[in-house]
Backbone as JSON Lines, residues from 0, in Angstrom:
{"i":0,"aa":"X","n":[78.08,111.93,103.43],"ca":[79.46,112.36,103.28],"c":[79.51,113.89,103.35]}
{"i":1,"aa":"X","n":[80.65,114.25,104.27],"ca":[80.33,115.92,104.68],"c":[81.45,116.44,103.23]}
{"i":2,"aa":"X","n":[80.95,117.13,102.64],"ca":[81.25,117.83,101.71],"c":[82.0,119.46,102.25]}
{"i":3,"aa":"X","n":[82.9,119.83,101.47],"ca":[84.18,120.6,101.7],"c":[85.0,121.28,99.56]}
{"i":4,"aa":"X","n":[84.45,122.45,99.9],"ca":[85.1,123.9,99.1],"c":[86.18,124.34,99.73]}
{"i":5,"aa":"X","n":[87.5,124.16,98.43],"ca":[88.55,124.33,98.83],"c":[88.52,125.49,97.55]}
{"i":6,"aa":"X","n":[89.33,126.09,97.88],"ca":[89.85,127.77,96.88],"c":[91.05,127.68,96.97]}
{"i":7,"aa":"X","n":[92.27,127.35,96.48],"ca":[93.46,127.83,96.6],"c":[94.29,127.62,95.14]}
{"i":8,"aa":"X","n":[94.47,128.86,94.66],"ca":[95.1,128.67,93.53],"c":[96.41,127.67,92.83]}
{"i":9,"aa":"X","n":[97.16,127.11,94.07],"ca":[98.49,126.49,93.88],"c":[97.97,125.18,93.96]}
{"i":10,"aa":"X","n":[98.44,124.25,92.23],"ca":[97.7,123.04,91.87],"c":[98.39,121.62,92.76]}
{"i":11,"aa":"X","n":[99.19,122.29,93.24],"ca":[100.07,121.14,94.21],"c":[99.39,121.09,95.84]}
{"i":12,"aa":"X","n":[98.73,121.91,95.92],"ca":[98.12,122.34,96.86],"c":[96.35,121.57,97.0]}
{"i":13,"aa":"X","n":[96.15,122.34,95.92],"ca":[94.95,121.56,95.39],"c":[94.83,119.76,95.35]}
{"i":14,"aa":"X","n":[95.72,119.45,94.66],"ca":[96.35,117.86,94.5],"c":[96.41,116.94,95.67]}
{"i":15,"aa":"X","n":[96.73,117.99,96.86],"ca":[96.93,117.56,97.86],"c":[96.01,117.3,99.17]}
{"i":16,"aa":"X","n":[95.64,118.48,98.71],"ca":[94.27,118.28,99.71],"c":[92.74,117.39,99.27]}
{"i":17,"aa":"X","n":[92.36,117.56,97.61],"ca":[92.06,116.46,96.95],"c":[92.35,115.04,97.39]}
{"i":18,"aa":"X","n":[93.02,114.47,97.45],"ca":[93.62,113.28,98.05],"c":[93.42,112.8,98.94]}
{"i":19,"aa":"X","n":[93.56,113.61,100.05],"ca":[93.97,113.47,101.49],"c":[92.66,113.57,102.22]}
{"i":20,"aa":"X","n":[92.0,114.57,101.47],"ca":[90.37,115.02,102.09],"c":[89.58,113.74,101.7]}
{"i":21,"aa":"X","n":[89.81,113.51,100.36],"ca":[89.04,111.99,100.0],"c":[88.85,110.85,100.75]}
{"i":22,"aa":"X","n":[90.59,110.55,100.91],"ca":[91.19,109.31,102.11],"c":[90.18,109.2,103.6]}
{"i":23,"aa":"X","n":[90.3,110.89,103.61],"ca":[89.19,110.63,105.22],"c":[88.05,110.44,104.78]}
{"i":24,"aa":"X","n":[87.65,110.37,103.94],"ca":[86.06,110.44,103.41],"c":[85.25,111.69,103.44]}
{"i":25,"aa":"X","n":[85.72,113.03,102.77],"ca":[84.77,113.76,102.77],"c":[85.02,113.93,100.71]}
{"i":26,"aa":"X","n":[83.93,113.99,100.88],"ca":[83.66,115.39,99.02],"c":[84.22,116.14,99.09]}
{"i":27,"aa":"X","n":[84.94,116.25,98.34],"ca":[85.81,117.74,97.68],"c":[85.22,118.15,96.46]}
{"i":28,"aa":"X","n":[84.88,119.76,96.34],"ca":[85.16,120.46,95.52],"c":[86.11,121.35,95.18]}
{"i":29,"aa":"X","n":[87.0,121.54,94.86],"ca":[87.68,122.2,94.5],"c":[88.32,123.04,93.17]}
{"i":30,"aa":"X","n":[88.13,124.85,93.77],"ca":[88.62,125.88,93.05],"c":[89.94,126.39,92.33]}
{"i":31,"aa":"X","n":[90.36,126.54,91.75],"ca":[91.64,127.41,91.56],"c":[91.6,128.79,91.59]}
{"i":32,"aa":"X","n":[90.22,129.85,91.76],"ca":[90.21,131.11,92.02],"c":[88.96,130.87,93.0]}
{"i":33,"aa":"X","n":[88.19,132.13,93.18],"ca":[87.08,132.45,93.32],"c":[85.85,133.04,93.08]}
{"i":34,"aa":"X","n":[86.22,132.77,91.56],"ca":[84.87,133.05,90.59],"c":[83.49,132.96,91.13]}
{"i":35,"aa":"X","n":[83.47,131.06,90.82],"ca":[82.24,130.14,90.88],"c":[81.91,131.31,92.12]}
{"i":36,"aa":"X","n":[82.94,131.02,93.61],"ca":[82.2,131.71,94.89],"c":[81.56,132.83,94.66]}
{"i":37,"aa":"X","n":[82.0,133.55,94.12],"ca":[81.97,134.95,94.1],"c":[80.68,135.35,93.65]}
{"i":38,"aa":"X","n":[80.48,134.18,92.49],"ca":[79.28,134.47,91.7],"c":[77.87,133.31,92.01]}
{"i":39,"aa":"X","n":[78.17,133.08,93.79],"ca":[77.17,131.65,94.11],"c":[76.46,131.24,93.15]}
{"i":40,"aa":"X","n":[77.39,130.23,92.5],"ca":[77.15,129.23,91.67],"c":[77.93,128.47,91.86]}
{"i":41,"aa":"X","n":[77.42,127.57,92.98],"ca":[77.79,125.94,93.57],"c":[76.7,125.7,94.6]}
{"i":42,"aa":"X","n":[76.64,124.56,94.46],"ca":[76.41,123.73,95.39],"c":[76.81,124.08,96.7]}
{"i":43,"aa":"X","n":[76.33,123.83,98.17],"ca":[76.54,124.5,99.55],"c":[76.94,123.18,99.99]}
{"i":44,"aa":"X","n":[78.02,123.54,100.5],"ca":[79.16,122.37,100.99],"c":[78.83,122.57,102.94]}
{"i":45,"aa":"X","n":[79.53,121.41,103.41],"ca":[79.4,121.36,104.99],"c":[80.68,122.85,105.38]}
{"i":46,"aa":"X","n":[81.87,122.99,104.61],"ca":[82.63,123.76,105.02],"c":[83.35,124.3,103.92]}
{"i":47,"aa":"X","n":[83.96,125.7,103.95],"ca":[84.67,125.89,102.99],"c":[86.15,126.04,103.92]}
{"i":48,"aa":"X","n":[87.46,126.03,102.76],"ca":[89.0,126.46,103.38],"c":[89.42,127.11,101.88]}
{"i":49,"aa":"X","n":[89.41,128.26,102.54],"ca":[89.7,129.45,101.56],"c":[91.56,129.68,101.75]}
{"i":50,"aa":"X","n":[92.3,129.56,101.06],"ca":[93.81,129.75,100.82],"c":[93.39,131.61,100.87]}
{"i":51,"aa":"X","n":[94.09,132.91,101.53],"ca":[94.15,133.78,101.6],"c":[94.39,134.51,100.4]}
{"i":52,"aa":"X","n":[95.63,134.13,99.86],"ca":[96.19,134.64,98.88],"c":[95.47,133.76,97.22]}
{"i":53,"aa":"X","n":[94.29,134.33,97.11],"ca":[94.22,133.67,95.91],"c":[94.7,134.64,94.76]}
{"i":54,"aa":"X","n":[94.7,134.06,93.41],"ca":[94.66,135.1,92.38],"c":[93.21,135.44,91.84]}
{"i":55,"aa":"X","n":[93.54,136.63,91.66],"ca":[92.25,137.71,91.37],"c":[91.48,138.36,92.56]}
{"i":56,"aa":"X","n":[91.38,137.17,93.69],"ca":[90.39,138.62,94.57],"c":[91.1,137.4,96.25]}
{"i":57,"aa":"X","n":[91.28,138.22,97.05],"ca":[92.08,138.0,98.5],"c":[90.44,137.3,98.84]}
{"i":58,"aa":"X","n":[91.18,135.86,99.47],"ca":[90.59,134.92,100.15],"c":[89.58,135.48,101.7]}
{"i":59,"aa":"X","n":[90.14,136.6,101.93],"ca":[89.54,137.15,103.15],"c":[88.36,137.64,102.33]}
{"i":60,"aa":"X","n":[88.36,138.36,101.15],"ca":[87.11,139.23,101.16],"c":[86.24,138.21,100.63]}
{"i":61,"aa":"X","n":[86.58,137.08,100.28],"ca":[85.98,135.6,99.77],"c":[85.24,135.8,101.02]}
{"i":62,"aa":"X","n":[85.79,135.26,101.85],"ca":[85.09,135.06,103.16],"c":[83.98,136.14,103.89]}
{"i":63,"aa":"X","n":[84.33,137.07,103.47],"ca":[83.62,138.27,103.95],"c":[82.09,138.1,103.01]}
{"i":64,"aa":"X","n":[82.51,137.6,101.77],"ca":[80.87,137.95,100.73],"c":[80.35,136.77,101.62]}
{"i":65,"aa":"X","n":[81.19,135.58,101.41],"ca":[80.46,134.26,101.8],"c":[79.37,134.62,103.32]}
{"i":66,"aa":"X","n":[79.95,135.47,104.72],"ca":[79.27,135.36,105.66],"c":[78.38,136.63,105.21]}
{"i":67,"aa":"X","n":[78.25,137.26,104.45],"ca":[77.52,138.03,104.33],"c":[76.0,137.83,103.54]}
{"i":68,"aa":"X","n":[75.93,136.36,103.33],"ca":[75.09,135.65,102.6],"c":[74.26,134.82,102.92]}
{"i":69,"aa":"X","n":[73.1,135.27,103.04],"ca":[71.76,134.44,103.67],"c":[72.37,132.49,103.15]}
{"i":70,"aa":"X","n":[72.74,132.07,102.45],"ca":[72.94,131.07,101.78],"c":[74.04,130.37,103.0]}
{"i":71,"aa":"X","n":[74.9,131.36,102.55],"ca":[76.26,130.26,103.44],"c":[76.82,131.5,104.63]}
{"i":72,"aa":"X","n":[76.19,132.45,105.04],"ca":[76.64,132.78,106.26],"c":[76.78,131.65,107.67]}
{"i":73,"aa":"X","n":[76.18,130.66,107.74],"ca":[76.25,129.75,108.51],"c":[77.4,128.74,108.69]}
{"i":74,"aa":"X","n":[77.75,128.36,107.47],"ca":[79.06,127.57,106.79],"c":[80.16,127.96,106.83]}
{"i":75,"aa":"X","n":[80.94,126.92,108.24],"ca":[82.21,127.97,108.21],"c":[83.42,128.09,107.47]}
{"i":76,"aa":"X","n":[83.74,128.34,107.76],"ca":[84.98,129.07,106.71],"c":[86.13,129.07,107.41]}
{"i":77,"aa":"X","n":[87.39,127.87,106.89],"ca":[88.88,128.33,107.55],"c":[89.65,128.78,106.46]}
{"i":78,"aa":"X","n":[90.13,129.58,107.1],"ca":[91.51,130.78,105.92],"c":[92.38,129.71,106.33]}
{"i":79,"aa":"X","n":[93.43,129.5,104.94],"ca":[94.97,128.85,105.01],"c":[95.69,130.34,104.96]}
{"i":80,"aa":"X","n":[96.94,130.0,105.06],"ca":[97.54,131.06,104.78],"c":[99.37,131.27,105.53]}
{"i":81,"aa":"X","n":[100.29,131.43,104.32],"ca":[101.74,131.63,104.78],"c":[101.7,132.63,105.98]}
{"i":82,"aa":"X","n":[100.78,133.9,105.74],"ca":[101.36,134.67,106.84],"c":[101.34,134.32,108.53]}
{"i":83,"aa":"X","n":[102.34,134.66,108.64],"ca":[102.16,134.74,110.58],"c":[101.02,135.79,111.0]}
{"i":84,"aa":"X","n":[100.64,136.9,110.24],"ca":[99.67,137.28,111.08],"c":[97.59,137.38,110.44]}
{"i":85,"aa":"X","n":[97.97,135.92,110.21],"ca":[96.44,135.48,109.62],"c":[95.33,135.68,110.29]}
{"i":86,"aa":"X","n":[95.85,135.53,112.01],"ca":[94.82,134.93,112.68],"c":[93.69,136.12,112.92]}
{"i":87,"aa":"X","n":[94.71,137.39,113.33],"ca":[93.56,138.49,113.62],"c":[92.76,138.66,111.89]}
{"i":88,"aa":"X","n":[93.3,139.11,110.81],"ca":[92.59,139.4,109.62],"c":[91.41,138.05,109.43]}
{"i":89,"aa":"X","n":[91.58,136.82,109.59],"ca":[90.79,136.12,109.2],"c":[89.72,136.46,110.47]}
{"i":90,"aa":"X","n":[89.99,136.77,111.69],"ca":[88.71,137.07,112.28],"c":[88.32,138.35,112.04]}
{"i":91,"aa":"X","n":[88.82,139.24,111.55],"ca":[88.08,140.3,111.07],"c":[87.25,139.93,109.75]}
{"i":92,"aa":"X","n":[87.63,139.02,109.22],"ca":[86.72,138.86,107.63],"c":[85.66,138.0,107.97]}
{"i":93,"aa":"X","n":[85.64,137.56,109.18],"ca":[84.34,136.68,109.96],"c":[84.64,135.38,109.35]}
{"i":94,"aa":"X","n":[85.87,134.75,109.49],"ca":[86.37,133.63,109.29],"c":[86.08,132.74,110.74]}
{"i":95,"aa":"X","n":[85.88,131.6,110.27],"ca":[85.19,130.62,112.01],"c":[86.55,130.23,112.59]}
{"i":96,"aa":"X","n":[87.65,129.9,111.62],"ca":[89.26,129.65,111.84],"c":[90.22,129.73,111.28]}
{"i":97,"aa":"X","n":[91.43,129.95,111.29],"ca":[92.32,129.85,109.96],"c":[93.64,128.94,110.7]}
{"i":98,"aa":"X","n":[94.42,128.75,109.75],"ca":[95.49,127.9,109.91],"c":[96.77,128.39,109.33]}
{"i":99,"aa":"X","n":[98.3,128.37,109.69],"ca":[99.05,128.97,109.22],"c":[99.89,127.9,108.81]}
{"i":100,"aa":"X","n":[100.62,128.54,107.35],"ca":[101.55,127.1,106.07],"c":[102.68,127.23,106.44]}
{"i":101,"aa":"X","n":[103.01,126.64,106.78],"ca":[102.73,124.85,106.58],"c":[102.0,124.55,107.47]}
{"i":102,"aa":"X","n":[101.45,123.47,107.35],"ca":[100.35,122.77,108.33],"c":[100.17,121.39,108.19]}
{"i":103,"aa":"X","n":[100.29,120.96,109.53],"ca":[100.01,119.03,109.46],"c":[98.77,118.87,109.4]}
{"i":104,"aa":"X","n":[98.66,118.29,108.53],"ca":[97.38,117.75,107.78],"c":[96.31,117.61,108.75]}
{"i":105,"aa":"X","n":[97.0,116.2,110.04],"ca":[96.35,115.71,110.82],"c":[95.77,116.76,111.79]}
{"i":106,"aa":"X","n":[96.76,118.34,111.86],"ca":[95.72,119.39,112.49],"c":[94.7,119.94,111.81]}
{"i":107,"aa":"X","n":[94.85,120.04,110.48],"ca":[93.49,120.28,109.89],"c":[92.36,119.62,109.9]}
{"i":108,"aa":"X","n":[92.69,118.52,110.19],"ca":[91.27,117.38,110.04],"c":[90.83,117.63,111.06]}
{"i":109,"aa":"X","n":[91.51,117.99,112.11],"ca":[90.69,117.79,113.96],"c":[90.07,119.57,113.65]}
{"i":110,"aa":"X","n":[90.59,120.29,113.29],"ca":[89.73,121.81,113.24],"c":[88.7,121.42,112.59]}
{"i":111,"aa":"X","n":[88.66,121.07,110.54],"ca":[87.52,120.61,110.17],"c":[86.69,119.96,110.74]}
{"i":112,"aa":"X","n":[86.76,118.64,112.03],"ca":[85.9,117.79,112.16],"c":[85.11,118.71,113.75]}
{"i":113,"aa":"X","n":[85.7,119.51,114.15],"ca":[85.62,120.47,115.91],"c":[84.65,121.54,114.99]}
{"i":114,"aa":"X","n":[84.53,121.82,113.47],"ca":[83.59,122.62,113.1],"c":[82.13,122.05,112.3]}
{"i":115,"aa":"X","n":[82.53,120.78,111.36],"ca":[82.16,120.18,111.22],"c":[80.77,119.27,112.28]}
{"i":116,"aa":"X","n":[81.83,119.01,113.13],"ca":[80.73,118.67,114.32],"c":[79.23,119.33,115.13]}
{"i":117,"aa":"X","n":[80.15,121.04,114.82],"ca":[79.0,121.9,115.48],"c":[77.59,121.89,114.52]}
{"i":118,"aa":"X","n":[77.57,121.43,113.71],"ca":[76.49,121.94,112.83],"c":[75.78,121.15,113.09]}
């Protein structure tokens, strides 16, 4: 079972993707900040989806420690995120993809499974 680190502070959010990620059959872990990340202490998941806007420290620079890390530089990483202009910042933070909110579910699963796959 491909296992999946979610970060996004909003518990309705969390709730939701919990659920939904299950239904397809992957493991979820899931964050409400980015402590645990911050301070690699977890377990190395098939993928992480970092929400941009977390509280306490911006989901991009999440992403930035993460590829900067013999551990999970390999493991990609999609940014969520309200803004319209996600796409260039998440490739500057060496994000593998990001996605902009709202988002149909069913497009997230085909990005997760198109990254998922490469490994």
């Amino acid at each position: 079972m491909k296992q999946i680190i979610i970060a996004d502070d909003d518990p309705a959010i969390r709730e939701v993707f919990n659920i939904l990620l299950k239904k397809h059959g992957y493991g979820t872990t899931i964050y409400s900040d980015a402590e645990v990340l911050m301070g690699n202490d977890f377990e190395l998941p098939d993928l992480f989806i970092l929400d941009k806007q977390l509280s306490g420290i911006d989901g991009l620079e999440v992403c930035r420690f993460l590829k900067m890390q013999e551990s999970t530089k390999n493991i990609p990483v999609i940014i969520i995120s309200a803004s319209s202009f996600i796409g260039e910042s998440a490739k500057e933070a060496g994000a593998d993809d990001f996605m902009e909110k709202p988002f149909k579910m069913k497009t997230l699963l085909e990005l997760m499974e198109r990254h998922l796959n490469k490994n």
